[in-house]
C-alpha positions as CSV (number, residue, x, y, z in Angstrom):
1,X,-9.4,-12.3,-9.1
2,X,-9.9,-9.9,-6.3
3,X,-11.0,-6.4,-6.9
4,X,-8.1,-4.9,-4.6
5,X,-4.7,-5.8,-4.7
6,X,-2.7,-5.2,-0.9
7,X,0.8,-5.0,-0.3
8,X,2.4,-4.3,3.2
9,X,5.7,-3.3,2.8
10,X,8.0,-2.9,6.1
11,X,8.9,0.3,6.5
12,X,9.8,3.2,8.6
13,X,9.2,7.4,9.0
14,X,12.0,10.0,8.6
15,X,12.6,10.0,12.3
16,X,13.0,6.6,12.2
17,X,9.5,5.3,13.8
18,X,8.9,1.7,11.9
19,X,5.8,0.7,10.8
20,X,4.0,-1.0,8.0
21,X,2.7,0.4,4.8
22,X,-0.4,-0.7,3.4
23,X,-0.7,-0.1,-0.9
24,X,-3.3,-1.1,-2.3
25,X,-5.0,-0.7,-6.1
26,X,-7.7,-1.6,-7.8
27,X,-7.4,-4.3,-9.9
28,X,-10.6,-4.8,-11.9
29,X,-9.8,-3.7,-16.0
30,X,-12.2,-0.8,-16.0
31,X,-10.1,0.9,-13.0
32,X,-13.5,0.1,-11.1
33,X,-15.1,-1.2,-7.7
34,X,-18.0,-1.6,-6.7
35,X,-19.0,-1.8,-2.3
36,X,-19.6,-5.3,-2.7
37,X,-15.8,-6.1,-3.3
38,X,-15.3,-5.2,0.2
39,X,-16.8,-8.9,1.0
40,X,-13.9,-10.4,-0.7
41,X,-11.0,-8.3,0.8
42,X,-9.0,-9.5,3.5
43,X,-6.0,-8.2,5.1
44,X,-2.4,-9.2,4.5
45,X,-1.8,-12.4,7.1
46,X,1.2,-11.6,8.9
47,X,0.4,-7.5,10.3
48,X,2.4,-6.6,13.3
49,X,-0.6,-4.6,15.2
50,X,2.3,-3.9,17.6
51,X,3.3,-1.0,15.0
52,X,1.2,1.5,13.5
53,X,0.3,0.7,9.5
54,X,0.2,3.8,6.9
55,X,-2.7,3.2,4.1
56,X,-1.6,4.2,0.5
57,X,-3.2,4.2,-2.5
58,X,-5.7,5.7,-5.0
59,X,-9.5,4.6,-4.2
60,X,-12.8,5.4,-3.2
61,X,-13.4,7.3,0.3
62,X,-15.4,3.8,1.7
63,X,-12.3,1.6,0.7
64,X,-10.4,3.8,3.1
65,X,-13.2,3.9,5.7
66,X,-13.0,-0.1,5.4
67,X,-9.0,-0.5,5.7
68,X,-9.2,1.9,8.6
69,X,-12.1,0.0,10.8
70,X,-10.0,-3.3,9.6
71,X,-6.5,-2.2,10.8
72,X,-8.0,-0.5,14.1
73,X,-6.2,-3.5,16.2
74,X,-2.9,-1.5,15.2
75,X,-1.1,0.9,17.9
76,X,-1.8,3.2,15.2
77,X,-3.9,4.2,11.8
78,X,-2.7,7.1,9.3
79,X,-3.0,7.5,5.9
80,X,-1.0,8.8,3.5
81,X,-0.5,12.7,1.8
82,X,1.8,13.1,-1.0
83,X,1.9,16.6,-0.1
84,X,2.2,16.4,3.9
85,X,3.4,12.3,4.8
86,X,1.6,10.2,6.8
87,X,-1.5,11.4,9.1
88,X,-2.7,9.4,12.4
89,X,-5.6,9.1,12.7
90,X,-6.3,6.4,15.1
91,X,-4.0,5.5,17.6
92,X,-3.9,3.5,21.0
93,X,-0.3,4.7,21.8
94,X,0.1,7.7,24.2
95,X,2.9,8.3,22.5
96,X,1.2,9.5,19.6
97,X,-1.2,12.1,19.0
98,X,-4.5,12.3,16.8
99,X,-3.5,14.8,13.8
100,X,0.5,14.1,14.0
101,X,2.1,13.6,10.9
102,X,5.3,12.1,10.1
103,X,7.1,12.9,6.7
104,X,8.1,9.9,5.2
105,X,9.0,8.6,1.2
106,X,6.9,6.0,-0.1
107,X,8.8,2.8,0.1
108,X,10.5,0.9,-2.5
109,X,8.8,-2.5,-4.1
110,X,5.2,-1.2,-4.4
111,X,3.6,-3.2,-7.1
112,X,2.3,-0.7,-9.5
């Protein structure tokens, strides 16, 4: 069984921008991962880089540098504040700015 579950989940922003959400969680029974998990984790088939994705879930800093640099193809990167919304922080859209954030409710289905 993988370390790291991933779930992309259609969704869209409060203004009505769609893109994809990204949850993941660990899966190991100790709550635990360890770097060399990352060799083993692959992305959801399927992403629309077309649309930005939003990463979500509870995990070490280096998971999230690893999604990032994996779902850099996308028109846009952010990840996810419970207390702000979603933050961009990549982006190859000139509509979109570096630092913009979109308020946004977690979407329904996530796997807990």
């Amino acid at each position: 069984m993988a370390a790291v579950a991933l779930q992309c989940i259609p969704h869209h922003t409060h203004s009505g921008l769609a893109y994809q959400h990204l949850h993941f969680r660990i899966t190991t029974p100790n709550g635990i991962m360890t770097p060399t998990d990352l060799a083993d984790l692959k992305l959801p088939p399927g992403l629309d880089y077309s649309q930005g994705i939003v990463l979500e879930g509870k995990g070490p800093i280096w998971l999230y540098g690893y999604l990032v640099h994996e779902c850099h193809p996308a028109a846009w990167v952010g990840c996810y504040d419970p207390r702000l919304g979603a933050i961009v922080i990549s982006t190859h859209t000139p509509n979109l700015n570096v630092g913009e954030v979109f308020k946004l409710e977690l979407p329904a289905g996530i796997l807990a």
